[in-house]
C-alpha positions as CSV (number, residue, x, y, z in Angstrom):
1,X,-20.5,-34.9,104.2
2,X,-21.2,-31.2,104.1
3,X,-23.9,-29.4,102.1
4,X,-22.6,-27.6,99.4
5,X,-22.9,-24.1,99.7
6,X,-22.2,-20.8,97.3
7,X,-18.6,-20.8,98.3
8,X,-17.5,-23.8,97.5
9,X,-19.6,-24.0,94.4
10,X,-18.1,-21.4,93.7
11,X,-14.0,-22.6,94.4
12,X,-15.0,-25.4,92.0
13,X,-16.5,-23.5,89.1
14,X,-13.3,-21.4,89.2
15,X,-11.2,-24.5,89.5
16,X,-12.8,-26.1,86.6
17,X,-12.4,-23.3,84.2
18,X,-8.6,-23.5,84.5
19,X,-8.4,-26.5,83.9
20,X,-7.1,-28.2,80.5
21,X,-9.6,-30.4,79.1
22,X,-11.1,-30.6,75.2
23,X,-14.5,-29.2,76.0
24,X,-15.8,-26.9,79.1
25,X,-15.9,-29.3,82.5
26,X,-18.8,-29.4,84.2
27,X,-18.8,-29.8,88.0
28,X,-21.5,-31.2,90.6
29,X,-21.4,-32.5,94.5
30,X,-21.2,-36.3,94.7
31,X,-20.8,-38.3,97.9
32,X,-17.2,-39.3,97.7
33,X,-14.9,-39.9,95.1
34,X,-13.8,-43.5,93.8
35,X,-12.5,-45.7,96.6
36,X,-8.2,-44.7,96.5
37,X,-8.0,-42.1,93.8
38,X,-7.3,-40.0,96.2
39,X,-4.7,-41.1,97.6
40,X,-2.5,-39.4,94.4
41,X,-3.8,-35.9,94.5
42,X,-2.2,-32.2,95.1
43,X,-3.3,-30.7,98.1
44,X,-2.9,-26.7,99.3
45,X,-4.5,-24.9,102.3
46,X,-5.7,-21.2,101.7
47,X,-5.7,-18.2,104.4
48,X,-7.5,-15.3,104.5
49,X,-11.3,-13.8,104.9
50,X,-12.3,-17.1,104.3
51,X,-9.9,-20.0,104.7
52,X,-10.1,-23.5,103.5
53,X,-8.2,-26.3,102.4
54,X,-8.0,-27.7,98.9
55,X,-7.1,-31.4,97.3
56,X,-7.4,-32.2,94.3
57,X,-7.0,-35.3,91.6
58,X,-7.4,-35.1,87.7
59,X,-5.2,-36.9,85.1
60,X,-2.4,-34.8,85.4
61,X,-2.2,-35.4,89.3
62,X,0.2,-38.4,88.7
63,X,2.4,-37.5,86.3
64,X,4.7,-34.7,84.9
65,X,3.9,-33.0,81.4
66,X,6.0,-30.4,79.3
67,X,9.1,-31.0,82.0
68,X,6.7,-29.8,85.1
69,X,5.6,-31.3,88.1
70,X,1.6,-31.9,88.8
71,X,2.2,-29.5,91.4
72,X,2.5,-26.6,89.0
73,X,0.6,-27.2,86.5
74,X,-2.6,-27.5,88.7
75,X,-1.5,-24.3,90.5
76,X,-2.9,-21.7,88.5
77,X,-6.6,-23.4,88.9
78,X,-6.0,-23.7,92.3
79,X,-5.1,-20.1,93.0
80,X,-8.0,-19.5,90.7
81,X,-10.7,-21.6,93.3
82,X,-8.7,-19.7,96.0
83,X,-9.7,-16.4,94.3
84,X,-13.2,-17.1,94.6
85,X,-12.7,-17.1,98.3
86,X,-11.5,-13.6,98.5
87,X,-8.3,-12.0,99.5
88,X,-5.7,-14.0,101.0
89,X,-3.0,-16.3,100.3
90,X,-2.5,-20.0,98.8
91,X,0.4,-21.7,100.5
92,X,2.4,-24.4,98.3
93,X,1.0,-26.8,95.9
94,X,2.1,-30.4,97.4
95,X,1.8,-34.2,96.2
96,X,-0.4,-35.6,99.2
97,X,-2.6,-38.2,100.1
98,X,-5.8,-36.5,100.8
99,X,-8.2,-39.4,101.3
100,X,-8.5,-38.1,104.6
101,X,-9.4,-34.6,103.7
102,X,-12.2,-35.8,101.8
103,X,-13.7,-38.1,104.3
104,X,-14.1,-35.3,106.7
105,X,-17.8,-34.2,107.5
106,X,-16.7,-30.5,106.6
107,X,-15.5,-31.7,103.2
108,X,-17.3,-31.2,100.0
109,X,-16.5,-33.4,97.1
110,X,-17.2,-31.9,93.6
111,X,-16.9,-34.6,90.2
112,X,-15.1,-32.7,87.5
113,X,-16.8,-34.1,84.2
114,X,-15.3,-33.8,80.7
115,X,-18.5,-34.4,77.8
116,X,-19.7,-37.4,80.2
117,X,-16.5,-38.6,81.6
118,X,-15.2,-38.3,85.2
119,X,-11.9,-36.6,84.6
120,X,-10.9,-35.6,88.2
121,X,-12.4,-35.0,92.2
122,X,-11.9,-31.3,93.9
123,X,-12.1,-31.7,97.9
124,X,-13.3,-28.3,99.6
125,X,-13.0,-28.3,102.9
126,X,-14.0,-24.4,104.4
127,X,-12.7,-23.3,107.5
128,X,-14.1,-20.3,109.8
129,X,-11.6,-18.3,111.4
130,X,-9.2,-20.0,110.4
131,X,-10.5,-23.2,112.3
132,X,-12.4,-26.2,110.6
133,X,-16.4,-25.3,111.0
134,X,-17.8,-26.7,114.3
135,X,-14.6,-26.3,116.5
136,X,-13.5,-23.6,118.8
137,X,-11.1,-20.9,117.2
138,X,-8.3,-19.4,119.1
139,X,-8.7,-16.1,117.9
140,X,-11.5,-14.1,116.9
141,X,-11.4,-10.9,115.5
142,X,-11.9,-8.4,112.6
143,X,-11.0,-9.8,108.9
144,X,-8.2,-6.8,109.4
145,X,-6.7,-8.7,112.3
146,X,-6.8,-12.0,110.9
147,X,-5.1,-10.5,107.8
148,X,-2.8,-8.7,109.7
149,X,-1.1,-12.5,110.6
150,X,0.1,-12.7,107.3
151,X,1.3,-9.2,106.7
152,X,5.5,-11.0,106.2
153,X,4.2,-13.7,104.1
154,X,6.1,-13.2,100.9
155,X,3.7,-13.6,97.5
156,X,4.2,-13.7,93.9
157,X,4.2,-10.6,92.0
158,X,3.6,-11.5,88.2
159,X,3.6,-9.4,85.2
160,X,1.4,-11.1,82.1
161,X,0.9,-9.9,78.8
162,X,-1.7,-12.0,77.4
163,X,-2.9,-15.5,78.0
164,X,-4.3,-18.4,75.4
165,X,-6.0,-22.0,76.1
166,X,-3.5,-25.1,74.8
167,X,-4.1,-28.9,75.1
168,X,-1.6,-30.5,76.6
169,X,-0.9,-32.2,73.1
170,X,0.3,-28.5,71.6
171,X,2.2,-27.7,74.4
172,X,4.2,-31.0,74.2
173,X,4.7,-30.3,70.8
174,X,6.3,-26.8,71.0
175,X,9.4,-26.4,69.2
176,X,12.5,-23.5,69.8
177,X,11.4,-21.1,66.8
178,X,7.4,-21.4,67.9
179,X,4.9,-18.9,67.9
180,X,2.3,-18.4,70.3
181,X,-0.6,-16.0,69.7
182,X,-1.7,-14.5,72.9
183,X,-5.2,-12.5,73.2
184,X,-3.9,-8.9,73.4
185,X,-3.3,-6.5,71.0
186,X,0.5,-5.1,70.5
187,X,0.7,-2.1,72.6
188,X,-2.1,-2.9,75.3
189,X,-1.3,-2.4,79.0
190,X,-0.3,-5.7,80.8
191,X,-1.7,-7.0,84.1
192,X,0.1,-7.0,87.4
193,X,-1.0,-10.1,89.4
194,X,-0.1,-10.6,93.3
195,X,-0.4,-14.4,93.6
196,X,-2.8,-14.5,90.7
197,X,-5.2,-11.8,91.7
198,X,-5.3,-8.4,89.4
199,X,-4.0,-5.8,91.1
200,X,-3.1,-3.1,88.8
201,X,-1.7,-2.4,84.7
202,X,1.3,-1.3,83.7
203,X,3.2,-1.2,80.8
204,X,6.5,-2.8,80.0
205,X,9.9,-1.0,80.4
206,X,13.9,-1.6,80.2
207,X,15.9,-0.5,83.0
208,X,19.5,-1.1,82.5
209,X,18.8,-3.8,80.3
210,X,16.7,-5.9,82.1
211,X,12.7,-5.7,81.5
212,X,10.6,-4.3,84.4
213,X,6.8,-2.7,84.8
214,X,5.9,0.8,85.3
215,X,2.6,1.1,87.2
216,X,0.0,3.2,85.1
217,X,-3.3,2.1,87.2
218,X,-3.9,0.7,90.4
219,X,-7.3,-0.9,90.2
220,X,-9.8,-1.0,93.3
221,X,-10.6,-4.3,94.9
222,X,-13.8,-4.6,92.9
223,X,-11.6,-3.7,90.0
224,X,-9.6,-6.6,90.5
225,X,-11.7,-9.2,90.7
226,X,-10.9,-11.9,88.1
């Protein structure tokens, strides 16, 4: 097993913070995860300045909650360890047996720890060029050529207007007729993500009756880190 370095310490913190739980995860290196657990996990690969390939197994992995797939609910923390990689984009979130993935040498396996108890495993597995560590690339070149690869890959564009933290309990217990306090003020621009990554802010519009997003900043990479 791998050392584990800033960047995927740094996939994992992000991870963890996404992740629903009754008080802040922590998240620390450990050898390998119990013997079969994962076997039932999500797994995604990520493309771009850095590439890498992602699995991971909490206890939402194996079942559905509010009507959803494990898939997507454990995409948005995904996207969010992806993030922390840099620019590029997460291909889909798929049920997967990744007991392979984490037995790899290039693998790191990080413990994801709710106030003392083992709640889930996060594999990390970072690739260079595209290619896993240690193994000859087919192509090397400029981060601008390796980006250019993906130039037709089509991504998410997402408008939000505020976000809020819910256990899983509240959300099961929404009703039609619910109100759900978000952390913006009425009136305050709303964030344009490409596949989860702040891009600009905008404010919302009508345009022949349906609701769209006119542009009123375009934010600089440095800008849009979230």
């Amino acid at each position: 097993m791998t050392t584990a370095t800033a960047l995927h310490s740094a996939a994992a913190y992000a991870l963890a913070d996404l992740l629903p739980s009754s008080t802040p995860l922590s998240v620390q290196p450990t050898a390998a995860a119990p013997v079969g657990v994962l076997a039932d996990a999500v797994v995604s690969t990520f493309v771009g300045d850095v590439s890498a390939d992602f699995a991971l197994v909490t206890e939402l992995s194996g079942s559905a909650a509010a009507g959803l797939p494990a898939a997507d609910l454990l995409r948005p923390a995904l996207e969010a360890a992806a993030n922390a990689l840099g620019a590029g984009v997460l291909g889909e979130v798929v049920a997967s047996d990744a007991q392979a993935l984490a037995a790899d040498s290039e693998s790191v396996v990080f413990e994801l720890v709710d106030a003392g108890r083992p709640v889930g495993w996060f594999v990390v597995r970072i690739r260079e060029f595209g290619a896993v560590a240690g193994t000859a690339p087919a192509f090397v070149g400029s981060v601008a050529d390796k980006l250019g690869r993906i130039n037709n890959v089509e991504m998410a564009l997402t408008v939000e207007i505020g976000r809020t933290r819910m256990s899983v309990r509240d959300v099961l217990g929404l009703e039609p007729g619910a109100v759900i306090e978000l952390d913006r003020s009425a009136g305050a621009p709303a964030d344009v993500l490409l596949n989860g990554r702040l891009i600009a802010h905008g404010e919302v519009v009508v345009v022949d009756q349906d609701y769209a997003v006119r542009i009123t900043q375009i934010l600089d990479l440095a800008d849009g880190q979230i």
